[in-house]
C-alpha positions, 0 to 999 in steps of 0.5 A: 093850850100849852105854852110849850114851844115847838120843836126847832125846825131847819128852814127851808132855805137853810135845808136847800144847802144841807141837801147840797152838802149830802151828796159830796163825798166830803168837806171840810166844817168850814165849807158848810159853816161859809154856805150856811152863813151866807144863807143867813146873810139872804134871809136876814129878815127871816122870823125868830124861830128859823134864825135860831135853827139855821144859827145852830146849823151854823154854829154845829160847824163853827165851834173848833175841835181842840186838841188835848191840853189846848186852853179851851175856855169851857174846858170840853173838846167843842170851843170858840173858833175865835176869841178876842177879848171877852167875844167868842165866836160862836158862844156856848152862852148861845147854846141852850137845851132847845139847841142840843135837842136840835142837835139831836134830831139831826144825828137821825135826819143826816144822811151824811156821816161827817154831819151825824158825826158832828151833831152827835159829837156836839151833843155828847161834849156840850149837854153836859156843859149847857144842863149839866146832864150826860146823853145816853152813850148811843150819842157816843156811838153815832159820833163815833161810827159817823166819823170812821165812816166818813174817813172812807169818803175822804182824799187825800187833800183832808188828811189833816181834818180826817186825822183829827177827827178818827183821833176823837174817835179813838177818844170817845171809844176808849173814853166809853169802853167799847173795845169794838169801836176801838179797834174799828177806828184804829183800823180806819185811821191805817186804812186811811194813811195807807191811802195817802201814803205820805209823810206828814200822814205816817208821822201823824199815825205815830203821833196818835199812837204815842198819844193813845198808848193803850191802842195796840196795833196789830203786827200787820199794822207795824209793818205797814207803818214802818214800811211806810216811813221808810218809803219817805225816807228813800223818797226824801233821799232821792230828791234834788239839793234843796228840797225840803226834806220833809220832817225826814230826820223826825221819821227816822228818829221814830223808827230807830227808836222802834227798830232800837226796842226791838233789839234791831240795832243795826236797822236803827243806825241804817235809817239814821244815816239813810235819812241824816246823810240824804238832809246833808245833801238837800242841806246843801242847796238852800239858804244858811239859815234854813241849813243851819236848822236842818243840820242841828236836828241831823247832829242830834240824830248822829249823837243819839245813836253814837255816830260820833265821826257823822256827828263832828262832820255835821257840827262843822258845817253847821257852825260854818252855815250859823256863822254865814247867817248870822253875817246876813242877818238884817238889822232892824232897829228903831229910833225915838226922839227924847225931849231935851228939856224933859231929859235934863229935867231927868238928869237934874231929878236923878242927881239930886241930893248928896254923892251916897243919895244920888249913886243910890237913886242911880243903881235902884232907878236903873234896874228894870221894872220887873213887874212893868216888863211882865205885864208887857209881856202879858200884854204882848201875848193878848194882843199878839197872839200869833206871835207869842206862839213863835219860839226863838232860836238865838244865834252867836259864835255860828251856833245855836247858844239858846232857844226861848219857847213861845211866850206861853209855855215858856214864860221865864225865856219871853221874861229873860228876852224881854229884861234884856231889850229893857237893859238896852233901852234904858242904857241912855239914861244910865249913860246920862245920869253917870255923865251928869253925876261925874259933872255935878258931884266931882266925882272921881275913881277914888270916891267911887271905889270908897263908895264901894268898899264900904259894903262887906262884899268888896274885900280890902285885898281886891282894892287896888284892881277895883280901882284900875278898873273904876280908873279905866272906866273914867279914862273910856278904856272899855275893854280893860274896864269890863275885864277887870271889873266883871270879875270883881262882880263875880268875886263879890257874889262869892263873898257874898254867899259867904257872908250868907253862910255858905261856902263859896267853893265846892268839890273839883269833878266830885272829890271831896279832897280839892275844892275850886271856887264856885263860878257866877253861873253856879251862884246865880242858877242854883244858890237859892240862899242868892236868889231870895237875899237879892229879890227876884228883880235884881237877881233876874237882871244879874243873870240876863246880863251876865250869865244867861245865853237868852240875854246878855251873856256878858261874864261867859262871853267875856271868860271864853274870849268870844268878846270882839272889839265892839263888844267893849263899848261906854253901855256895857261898861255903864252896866258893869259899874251899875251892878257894882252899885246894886251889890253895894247898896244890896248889903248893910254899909259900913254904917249898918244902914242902907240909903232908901231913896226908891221913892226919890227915883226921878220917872224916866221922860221915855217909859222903855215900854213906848220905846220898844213899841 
């Protein structure tokens, strides 16, 4: 007797729910995923056999489609519709060639072309994955047709998971090279679209145009789909303040864009103002957030096509709507207790020693952990998932100064936000510590400044302010502190770069013949000589508090004049003087020898990763 099992079988109970979905005209995977998985719950005490086919039924509709460029763990199209920690759910571990031949012999025994298409599709991606071999390219063929003629089947509500998938369709005909099938699915993915006849529709029929560029339309085909946007454009223009609009000013940048390539200038400019001036008008029935946003994507239009009057009068109102929400923004704030005995023991640990020993464990222990706020971040995005894949806008000065990508595709601006929230949490304690030195140590302007000037960087002539601004800062005169001393941090990175080696001036507007000095956004974004002699810890942090618009911005703010009277208060006057601290202790003093005190530095009693929790 051979010892060679049977094929796989579909049970009875699990083929009484296939048969019910054989008969609707379309549904969506997880609808069948929920009824086969319900069965499963019935008959729990069902033998081995039957519960590993009806699991593979199962399973064929829970693996989730991934779209190009997603971070699929197995690297193919079929993944885990779940993923926490090391769990997928399903698992391709559970997959073996009992499986995929079950798989198989479903893409013959279904009548429905959704489910043909899915059995097929599954086994083209994942033989390959499970036993390393590639199926005939029939299995292509099937999953290909099964698709397209599913898309006839479907209304109007799916045309998300029929977009999908007629755009593997797409994939799999180019990826085989089977021209006919390529252009049955094009063909199919117009028809479809022409049926639904609605924005988000004609914007994904473009979307997979740009994404497939070796599909060519036909003229009938561009005519349609340009028609198509510019019904939702005069759709949109009709509506009543206040309704969305729509991606209204996405649909009209495309088809300028077209209208431009085909030498149709003055179609380009119509439907950039048909669409721009219609979300002007919605934009204002709504709140002034919500318009702010609508009218920045309006102004980027207007200037792209150079309609420069429409794109000033956008920029007003936008400016006006950014101020109005940032005036009605809630604040969220969190409060935490520190133990008055651990923090003492803190300040006590932290001034230890002699005035030199004590400013250096200030200025090294008061620099955020660089590596502790990147394994937080790292952190934030395995345990928050969803909320590491929402961008950030920040307001200030009623505009849109900078925007942060969500946390993994843009990981320096989740870095530079999360330094800055560091910068904020620790400010009690550099506070403290500064208090507690002046207490302890006597110590006065003078002695600071003397500290400070024996570092080449800080320069005899520039003494005299430094110490006005030092005076300032013992007298609690904040606003004459930071304007003094900011400067002094910029005049000190150019001395700085000098003594590096590199100029610290550079051409006025490209001629050769006049020089101006370089500014501190010069020094910090692009002198790399700067960035490798500070460390990528200390450089980080100069920039996030003084020049980077995701962070503090405090030197471009201060130059500009958009500082209130809040704004000069004791915690910013504190980082002032910390940075002057961490430049001095950043070159040789005037002994050739820098105090290391790193491994004396007291541990905060309130770790900032608890507190911002």
């Amino acid at each position: 007797m051979s010892d060679v099992p049977l094929p796989l079988l579909t049970p009875p109970w699990i083929d009484y729910v296939i048969q019910q979905y054989e008969g609707k005209p379309y549904f969506a995977d997880f609808e069948l995923y929920g009824s086969v998985s319900d069965a499963m719950k019935k008959h729990a005490d069902a033998e081995p056999r039957e519960q590993k086919a009806a699991n593979a039924e199962r399973s064929a509709f829970g693996f989730h489609p991934h779209e190009p460029g997603a971070n699929c763990p197995w690297g193919t199209y079929f993944g885990p519709a779940v993923v926490i920690g090391e769990h997928c759910g399903p698992d391709i571990k559970w997959v073996d060639a009992e499986v995929i031949a079950y798989w198989q012999s479903r893409t013959t025994a279904a009548r429905h072309p959704l489910m043909r298409a899915r059995y097929a599709d599954l086994v083209w991606d994942l033989w390959k994955a499970v036993g390393g071999q590639r199926p005939h390219v029939e299995v292509a063929r099937t999953a290909i047709d099964g698709y397209i003629s599913a898309s006839q089947l479907a209304e109007t509500e799916h045309f998300m998971e029929v977009s999908k998938q007629l755009a593997r369709a797409l994939q799999l005909a180019l990826a085989i090279g089977d021209k006919k099938r390529v252009e049955a699915a094009r063909d199919a993915m117009f028809a479809f679209f022409g049926r639904v006849d609605g924005p988000y529709g004609w914007m994904i029929l473009w979307n997979t145009l740009d994404r497939f560029s070796k599909l060519v339309p036909t003229p009938v085909q561009w005519e349609c789909l340009t028609a198509g946007l510019e019904r939702q454009i005069q759709h949109v223009d009709s509506l009543p303040e206040g309704v969305q609009p729509a991606g209204t000013t996405e649909m009209a940048g495309r088809l300028a864009q077209y209208y431009r390539k085909n030498n149709r200038e003055n179609d380009a400019r119509r439907v950039i103002l048909a669409a721009g001036r219609a979300v002007e008008r919605q934009a204002a029935g709504v709140n002034a957030m919500l318009a702010h946003a609508w009218l920045d994507h309006v102004y980027v239009l207007y200037t792209t096509y150079g309609l420069r009057e429409d794109a000033q009068r956008v920029l007003l109102t936008s400016r006006e709507k950014a101020t109005e929400a940032q005036a009605n923004m809630p604040t969220m704030s969190i409060a935490f207790t520190i133990d008055k005995e651990e923090f003492e023991k803190y300040l006590d640990d932290a001034t230890a020693g002699n005035l030199d020993e004590t400013l250096a464990r200030i200025a090294a222990h008061h620099l955020p952990d660089l590596a502790q706020v990147r394994a937080r971040v790292e952190e934030q995005k395995r345990a928050h998932p969803l909320i590491s894949m929402v961008s950030t806008t920040k307001l200030s000065e009623g505009q849109a100064v900078a925007r942060t990508g969500p946390a993994g595709s843009d990981p320096e601006g989740a870095l530079v936000a999360a330094l800055a929230q560091d910068i904020v949490v620790i400010s009690p304690f550099l506070t403290g510590a500064f208090d507690r030195t002046r207490e302890k140590h006597g110590l006065t302007s003078e002695m600071l400044v003397s500290f400070l000037h024996r570092s080449p960087i800080f320069q005899s002539e520039f003494r005299d302010l430094m110490s006005q601004g030092v005076d300032a800062y013992m007298a609690g005169d904040h606003v004459k502190a930071i304007s003094v001393l900011v400067p002094q941090i910029e005049n000190a990175l150019r001395r700085y770069l000098q003594l590096l080696g590199q100029p610290p001036n550079k051409d006025w507007r490209g001629d050769a013949t006049t020089k101006l000095e370089k500014n501190l956004n010069d020094i910090l974004e692009r002198e790399q000589v700067i960035k490798d002699a500070l460390g990528e810890g200390v450089h980080l942090y100069l920039l996030t508090f003084l020049a980077d618009p995701r962070g503090h911005n405090l030197r471009n703010r201060l130059g500009h004049g958009l500082m209130t009277a809040a704004d000069f208060r004791r915690e910013i006057s504190d980082r002032v003087l910390h940075i002057l601290l961490v430049l001095a202790l950043g070159t040789p003093l005037e002994t050739g020898e820098t105090p290391n005190v790193q491994s004396q530095t007291p541990a905060l009693p309130f770790p900032p990763e608890t507190a911002e929790e």
